[in-house]
C-alpha positions in Angstrom: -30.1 -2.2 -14.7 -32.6 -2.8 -17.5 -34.6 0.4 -16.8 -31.8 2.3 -16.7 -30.5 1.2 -20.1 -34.3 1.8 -21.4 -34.5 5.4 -20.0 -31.6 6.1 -21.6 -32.4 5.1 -25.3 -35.8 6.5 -24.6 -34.3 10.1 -23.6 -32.3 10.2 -26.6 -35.0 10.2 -28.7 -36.9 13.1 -26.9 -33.8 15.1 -26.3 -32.7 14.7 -29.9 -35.8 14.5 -32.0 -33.8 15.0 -35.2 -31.9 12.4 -34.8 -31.0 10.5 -37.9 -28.3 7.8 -36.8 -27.6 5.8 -33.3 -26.1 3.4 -32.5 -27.1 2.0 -29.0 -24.8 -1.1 -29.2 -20.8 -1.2 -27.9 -18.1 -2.8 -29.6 -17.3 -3.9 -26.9 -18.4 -8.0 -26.1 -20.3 -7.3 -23.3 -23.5 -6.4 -25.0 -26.5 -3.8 -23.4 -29.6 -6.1 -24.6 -32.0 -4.0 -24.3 -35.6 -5.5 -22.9 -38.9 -4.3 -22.9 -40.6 -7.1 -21.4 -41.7 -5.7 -18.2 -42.4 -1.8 -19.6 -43.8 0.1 -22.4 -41.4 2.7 -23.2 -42.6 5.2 -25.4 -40.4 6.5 -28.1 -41.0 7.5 -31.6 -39.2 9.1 -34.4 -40.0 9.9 -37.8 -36.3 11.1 -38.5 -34.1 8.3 -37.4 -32.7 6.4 -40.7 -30.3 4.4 -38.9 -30.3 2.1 -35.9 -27.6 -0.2 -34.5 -29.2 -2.2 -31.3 -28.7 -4.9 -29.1 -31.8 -6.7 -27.5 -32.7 -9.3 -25.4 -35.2 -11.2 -27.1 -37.6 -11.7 -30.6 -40.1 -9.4 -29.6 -38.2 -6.7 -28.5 -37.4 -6.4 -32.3 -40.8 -6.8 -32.8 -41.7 -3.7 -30.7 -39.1 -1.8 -32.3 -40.2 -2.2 -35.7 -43.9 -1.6 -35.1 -44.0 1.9 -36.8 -42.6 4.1 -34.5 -39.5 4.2 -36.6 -41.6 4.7 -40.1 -38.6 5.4 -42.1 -36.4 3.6 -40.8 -34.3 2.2 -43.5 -31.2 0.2 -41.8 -31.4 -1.8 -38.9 -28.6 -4.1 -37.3 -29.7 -5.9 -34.6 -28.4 -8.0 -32.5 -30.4 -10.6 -30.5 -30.1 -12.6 -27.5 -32.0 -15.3 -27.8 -35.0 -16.2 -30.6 -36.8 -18.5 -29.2 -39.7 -20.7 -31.9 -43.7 -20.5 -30.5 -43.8 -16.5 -31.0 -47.6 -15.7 -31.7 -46.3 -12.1 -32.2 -45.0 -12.0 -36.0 -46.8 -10.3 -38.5 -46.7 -12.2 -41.7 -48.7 -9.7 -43.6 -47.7 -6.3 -42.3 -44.6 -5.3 -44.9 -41.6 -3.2 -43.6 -41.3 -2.1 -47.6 -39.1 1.3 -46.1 -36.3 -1.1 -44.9 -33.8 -1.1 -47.2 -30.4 -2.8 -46.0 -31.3 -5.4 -42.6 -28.6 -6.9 -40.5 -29.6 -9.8 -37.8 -27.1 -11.4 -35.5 -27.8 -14.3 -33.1 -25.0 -16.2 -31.1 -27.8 -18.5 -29.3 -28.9 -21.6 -30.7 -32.5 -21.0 -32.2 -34.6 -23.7 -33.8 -37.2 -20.5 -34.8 -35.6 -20.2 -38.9 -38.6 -21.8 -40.7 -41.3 -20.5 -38.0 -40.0 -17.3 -36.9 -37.0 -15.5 -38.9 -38.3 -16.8 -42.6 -41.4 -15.0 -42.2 -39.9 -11.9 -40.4 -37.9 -11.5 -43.5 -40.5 -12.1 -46.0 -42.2 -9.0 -44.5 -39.3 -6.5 -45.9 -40.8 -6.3 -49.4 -38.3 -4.3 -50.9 -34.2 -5.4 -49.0 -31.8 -4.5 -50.5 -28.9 -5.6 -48.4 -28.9 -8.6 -46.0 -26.7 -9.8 -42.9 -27.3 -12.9 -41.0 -25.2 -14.5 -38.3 -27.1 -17.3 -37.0 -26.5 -20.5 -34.7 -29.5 -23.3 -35.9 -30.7 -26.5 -34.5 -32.3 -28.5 -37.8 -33.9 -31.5 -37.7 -33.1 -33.6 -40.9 -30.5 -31.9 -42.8 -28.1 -28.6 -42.6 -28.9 -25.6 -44.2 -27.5 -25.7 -47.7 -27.6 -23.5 -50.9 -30.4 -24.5 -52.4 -32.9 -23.9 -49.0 -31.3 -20.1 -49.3 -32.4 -19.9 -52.8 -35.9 -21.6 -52.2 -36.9 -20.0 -49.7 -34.8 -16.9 -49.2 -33.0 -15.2 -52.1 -36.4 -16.0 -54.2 -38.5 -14.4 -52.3 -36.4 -10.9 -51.9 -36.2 -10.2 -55.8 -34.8 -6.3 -54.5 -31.6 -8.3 -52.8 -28.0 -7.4 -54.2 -26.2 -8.0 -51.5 -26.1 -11.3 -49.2 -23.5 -12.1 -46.7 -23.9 -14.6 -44.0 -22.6 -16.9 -41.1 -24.8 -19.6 -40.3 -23.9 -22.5 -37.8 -26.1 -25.8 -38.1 -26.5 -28.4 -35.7 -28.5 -31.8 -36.5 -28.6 -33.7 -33.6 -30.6 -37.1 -35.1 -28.7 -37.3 -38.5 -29.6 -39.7 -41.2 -26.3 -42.0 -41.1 -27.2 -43.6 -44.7 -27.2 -40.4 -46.6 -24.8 -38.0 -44.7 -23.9 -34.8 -46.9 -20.4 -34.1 -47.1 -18.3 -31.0 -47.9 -18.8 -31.7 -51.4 -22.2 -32.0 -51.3 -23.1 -28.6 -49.8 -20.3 -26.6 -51.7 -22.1 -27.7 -54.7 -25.2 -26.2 -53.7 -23.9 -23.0 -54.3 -22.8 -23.0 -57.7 -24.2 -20.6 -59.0 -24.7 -18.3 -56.3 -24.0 -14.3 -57.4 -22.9 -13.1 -54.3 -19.9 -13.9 -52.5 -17.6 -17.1 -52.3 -18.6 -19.1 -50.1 -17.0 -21.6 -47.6 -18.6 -24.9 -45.8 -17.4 -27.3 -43.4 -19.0 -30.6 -41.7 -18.2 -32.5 -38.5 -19.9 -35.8 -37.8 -18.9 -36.2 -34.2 -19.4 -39.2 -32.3 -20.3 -38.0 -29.0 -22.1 -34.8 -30.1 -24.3 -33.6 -32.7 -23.4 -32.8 -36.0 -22.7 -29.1 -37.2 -22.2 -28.1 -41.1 -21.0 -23.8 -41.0 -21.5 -22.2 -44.2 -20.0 -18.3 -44.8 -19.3 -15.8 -47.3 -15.9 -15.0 -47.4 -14.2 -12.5 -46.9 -15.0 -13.0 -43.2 -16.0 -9.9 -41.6 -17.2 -10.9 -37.7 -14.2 -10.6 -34.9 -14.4 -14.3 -33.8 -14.7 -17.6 -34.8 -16.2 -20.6 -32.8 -16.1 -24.2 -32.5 -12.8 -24.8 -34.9 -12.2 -28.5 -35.5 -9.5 -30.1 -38.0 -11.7 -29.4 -40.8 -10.7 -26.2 -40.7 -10.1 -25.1 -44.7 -7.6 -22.5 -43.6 -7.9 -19.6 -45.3 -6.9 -16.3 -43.9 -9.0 -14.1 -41.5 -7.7 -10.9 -41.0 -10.7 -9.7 -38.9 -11.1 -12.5 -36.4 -9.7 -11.1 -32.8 -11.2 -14.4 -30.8 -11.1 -18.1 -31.7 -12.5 -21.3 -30.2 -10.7 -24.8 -30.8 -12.8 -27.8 -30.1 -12.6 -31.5 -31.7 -12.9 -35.4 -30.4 -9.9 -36.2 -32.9 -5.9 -34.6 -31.5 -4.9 -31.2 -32.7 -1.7 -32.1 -34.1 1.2 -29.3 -33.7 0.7 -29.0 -38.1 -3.0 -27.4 -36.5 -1.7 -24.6 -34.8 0.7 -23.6 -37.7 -2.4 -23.4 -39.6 -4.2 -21.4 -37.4 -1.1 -19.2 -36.9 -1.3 -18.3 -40.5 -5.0 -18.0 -41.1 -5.1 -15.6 -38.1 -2.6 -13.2 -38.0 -4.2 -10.7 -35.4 -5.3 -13.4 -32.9 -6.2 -12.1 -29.2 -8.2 -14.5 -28.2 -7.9 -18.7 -28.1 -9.8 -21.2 -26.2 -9.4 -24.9 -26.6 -10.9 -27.7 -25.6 -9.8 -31.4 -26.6 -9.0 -34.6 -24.3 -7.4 -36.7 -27.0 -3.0 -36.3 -26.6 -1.8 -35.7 -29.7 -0.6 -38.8 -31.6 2.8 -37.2 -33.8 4.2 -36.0 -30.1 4.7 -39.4 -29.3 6.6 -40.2 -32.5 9.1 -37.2 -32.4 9.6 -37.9 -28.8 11.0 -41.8 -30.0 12.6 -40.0 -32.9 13.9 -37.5 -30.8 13.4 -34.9 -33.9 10.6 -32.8 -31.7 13.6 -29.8 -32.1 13.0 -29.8 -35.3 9.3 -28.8 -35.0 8.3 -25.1 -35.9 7.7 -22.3 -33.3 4.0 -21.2 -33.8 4.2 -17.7 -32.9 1.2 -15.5 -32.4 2.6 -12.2 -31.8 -1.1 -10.2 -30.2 -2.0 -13.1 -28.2 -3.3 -11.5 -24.6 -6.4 -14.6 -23.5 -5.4 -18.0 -23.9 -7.9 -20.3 -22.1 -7.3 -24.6 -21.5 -10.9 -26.2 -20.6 -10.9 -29.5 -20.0 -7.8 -29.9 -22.4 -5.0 -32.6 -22.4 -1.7 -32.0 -21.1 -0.2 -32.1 -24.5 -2.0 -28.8 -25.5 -0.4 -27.2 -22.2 3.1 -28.1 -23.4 2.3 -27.1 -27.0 1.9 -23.6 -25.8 4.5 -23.5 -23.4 7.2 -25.1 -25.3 6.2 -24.8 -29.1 4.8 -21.2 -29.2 5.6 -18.1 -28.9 4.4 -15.1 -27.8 6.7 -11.6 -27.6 4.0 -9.5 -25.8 4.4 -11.9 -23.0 7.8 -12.8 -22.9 8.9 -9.4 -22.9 6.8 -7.6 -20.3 7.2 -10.2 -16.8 4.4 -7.7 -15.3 1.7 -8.3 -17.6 -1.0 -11.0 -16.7 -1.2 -11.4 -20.9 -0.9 -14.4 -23.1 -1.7 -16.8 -20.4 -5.0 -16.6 -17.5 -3.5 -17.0 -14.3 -6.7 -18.7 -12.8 -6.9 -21.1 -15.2 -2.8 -22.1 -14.3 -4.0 -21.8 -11.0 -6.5 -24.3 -11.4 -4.2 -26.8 -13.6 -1.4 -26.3 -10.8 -4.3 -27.3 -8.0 -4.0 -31.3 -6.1 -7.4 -32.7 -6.3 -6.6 -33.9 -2.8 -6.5 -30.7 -0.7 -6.9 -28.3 -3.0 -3.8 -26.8 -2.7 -0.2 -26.5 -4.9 1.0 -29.7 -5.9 4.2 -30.3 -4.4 6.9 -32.2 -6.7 4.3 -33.1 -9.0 4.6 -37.0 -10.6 2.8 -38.4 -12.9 1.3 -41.6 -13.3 0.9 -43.7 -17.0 -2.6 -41.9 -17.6 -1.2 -38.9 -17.0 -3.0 -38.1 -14.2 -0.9 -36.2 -11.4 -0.2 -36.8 -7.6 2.5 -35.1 -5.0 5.4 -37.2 -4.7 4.8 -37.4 -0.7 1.0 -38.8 -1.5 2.9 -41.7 -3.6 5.6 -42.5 -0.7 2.8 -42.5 1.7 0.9 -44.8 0.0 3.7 -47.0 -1.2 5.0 -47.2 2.2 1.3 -47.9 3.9 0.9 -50.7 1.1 2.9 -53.6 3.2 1.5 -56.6 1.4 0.5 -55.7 -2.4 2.7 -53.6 -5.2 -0.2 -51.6 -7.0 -1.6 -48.2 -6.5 -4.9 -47.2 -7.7 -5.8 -44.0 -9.0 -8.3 -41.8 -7.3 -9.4 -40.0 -10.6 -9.7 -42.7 -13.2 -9.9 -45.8 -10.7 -7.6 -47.7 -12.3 -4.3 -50.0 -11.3 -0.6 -49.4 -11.5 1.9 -51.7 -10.4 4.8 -50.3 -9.1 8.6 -51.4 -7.7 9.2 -48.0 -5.4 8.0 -44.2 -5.9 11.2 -43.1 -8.2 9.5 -45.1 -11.1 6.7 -42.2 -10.6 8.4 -40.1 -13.4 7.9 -35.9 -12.9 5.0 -34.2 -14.2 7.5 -32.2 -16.9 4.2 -30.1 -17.6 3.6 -28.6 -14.0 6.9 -27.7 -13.2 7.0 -25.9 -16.4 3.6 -23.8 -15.0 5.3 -23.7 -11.4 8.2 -21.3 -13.2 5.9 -19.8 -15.5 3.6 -18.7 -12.7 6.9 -17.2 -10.4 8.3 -15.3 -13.2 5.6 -13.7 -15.2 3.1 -13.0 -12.7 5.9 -12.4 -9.1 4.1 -14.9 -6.8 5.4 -16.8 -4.2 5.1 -20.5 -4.1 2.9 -21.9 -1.8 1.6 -25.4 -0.8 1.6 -28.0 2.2 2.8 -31.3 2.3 -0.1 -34.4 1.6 
């Protein structure tokens, strides 16, 4: 597949020799990373200006910019992975005829001070500068005042600097943790764009600081936790929700409103959501406000509570699903599939009930086991391993959540139910 995608891009060059502008990389998500690990193509133009390009790895943007393209003055790149150790960057040799220089990696990289610094420092006379990037760092996130040290002040040609950079620290200094504040100060006086930060210090994970200039310009935006300063991104297609603390039902109006041309949502979060519970006892939860998102066509549950299932079945709304009963859209079947799956034989659950964890068992399971249990009261649960007590099997209240999904799945997507008995 590789060599096919190489022989292409190489006959381009000796079919069209006067070829000023390519672009060699879809639109589309599903990237052609070019490699040339494991050949030596040989290309070479003197014409081409303009190069848009998606490649595997560090080198391969090394081997593009090693003078076969000698004026070459624009080059977006995207990159798969950048990996630190590379003996191959030039520190000395300048690429002074590049003039506007666009890098975009999605991997985590712990290469920025060894690898992309220097790579940088070699384009004497930049004009324009793009960088999406995902970081490891070892002490502290990436703030203003490292861009100005050892960026902006070494590119004295620069007039234009945008940027997305994502920054994990996975040993943080607990004493001296920066905070919003902190890094937003940092950029002061910075000429460019405005610019946005945000900072999670998660318990169970490492911590991650994003700073961007704003107005956002990529078509997705990862990792979204409460923090979110919710200001409005009219380009973002495809988001990611994760976060150890609930996404309250407040969340997703924000996130209705900051993107109004959402596709695309993933979430992932185990914690139930702590204001459901009060407008249950208050019974006010028909008071809450629809969230709507009117383009929605992916919506993905990983590893998500149950709360987050009802908050898109019962508190949201999408017309592009409603409306067409045909159309897979708004909601992945496998993943309902998979939510809608016993544990037990891996099969539809059958009147679904739930016990106080939430965790979910067919209603002929419980009997069975209640009526098998002759001289003890308690049932414990396969999944979590605890103990509930129990007077009969009609305590076992139903899974409100599942039958929901049972009618969802028979109406919008015209398949029959199916399951055994336990």
């Amino acid at each position: 597949m590789n060599y096919t995608k190489i022989f292409v891009f190489t006959q381009i060059f000796i079919q069209y020799p006067n070829l000023q502008y390519l672009n060699f990389c879809p639109s589309s998500s599903l990237y052609v990373h070019l490699s040339f690990s494991n050949s030596s193509p040989i290309f070479v133009s003197s014409n081409l200006l303009e190069l848009h390009v998606c490649l595997t790895n560090f080198t391969d943007c090394l081997y593009i910019l090693d003078g076969r393209f000698n004026q070459l003055r624009t080059f977006y790149v995207n990159i798969s992975l950048i990996k630190s150790g590379n003996k191959n960057v030039d520190k000395e040799k300048k690429l002074s005829n590049l003039k506007c220089f666009s890098l975009h990696c999605y991997k985590m990289t712990d290469a920025y001070n060894e690898v992309i610094l220097p790579f940088l420092y070699r384009m004497s006379n930049l004009e324009e500068l793009d960088l999406s990037l995902f970081l490891s760092v070892k002490e502290k996130f990436l703030d203003g005042n490292d861009i100005k040290k050892n960026l902006l002040n070494q590119m004295i040609q620069l007039n234009k600097f945008t940027f997305n950079i994502y920054s994990i620290v996975y040993c943080h200094n607990q004493i001296n943790l920066q905070s919003n504040e902190d890094i937003q100060n940092t950029f002061n006086d910075y000429k460019y764009n405005k610019i946005i930060c945000s900072i999670d210090y998660l318990k169970k994970r490492s911590s991650q600081c994003r700073i961007y200039s704003y107005p956002y310009k990529l078509k997705f935006y990862n990792y979204i936790t409460n923090n979110f300063s919710g200001e409005l991104f009219k380009c973002v297609r495809q988001i990611s929700l994760f976060d150890e603390k609930p996404f309250e039902h407040e969340f997703f109006l924000r996130i209705e409103k900051s993107f109004p041309f959402l596709e695309n949502i993933s979430i992932r979060n185990f914690q139930p959501q702590n204001n459901k519970s009060c407008t249950e006892s208050n019974k006010d939860n028909q008071h809450l406000s629809i969230v709507k998102y009117p383009y929605l066509t992916n919506l993905s549950l990983i590893k998500v509570h149950d709360d987050y299932i009802e908050q898109f079945l019962v508190y949201t709304k999408n017309p592009s699903f409603a409306t067409d009963s045909s159309s897979k859209s708004g909601y992945s079947y496998t993943t309902i599939e998979q939510i809608l799956q016993y544990s037990l034989c891996l099969d539809r659950f059958h009147n679904p009930r739930a016990l106080s964890f939430q965790h979910i068992y067919c209603y002929s399971y419980l009997k069975r086991i209640i009526s098998s249990n002759i001289l003890c009261s308690i049932i414990t649960c396969s999944i979590c391993r605890h103990i509930f007590p129990y007077d009969n099997s009609i305590q076992f209240s139903k899974s409100y959540i599942h039958n929901q999904l049972f009618d969802l799945v028979l109406i919008n997507y015209n398949i029959k139910e199916k399951y055994v008995e336990c």
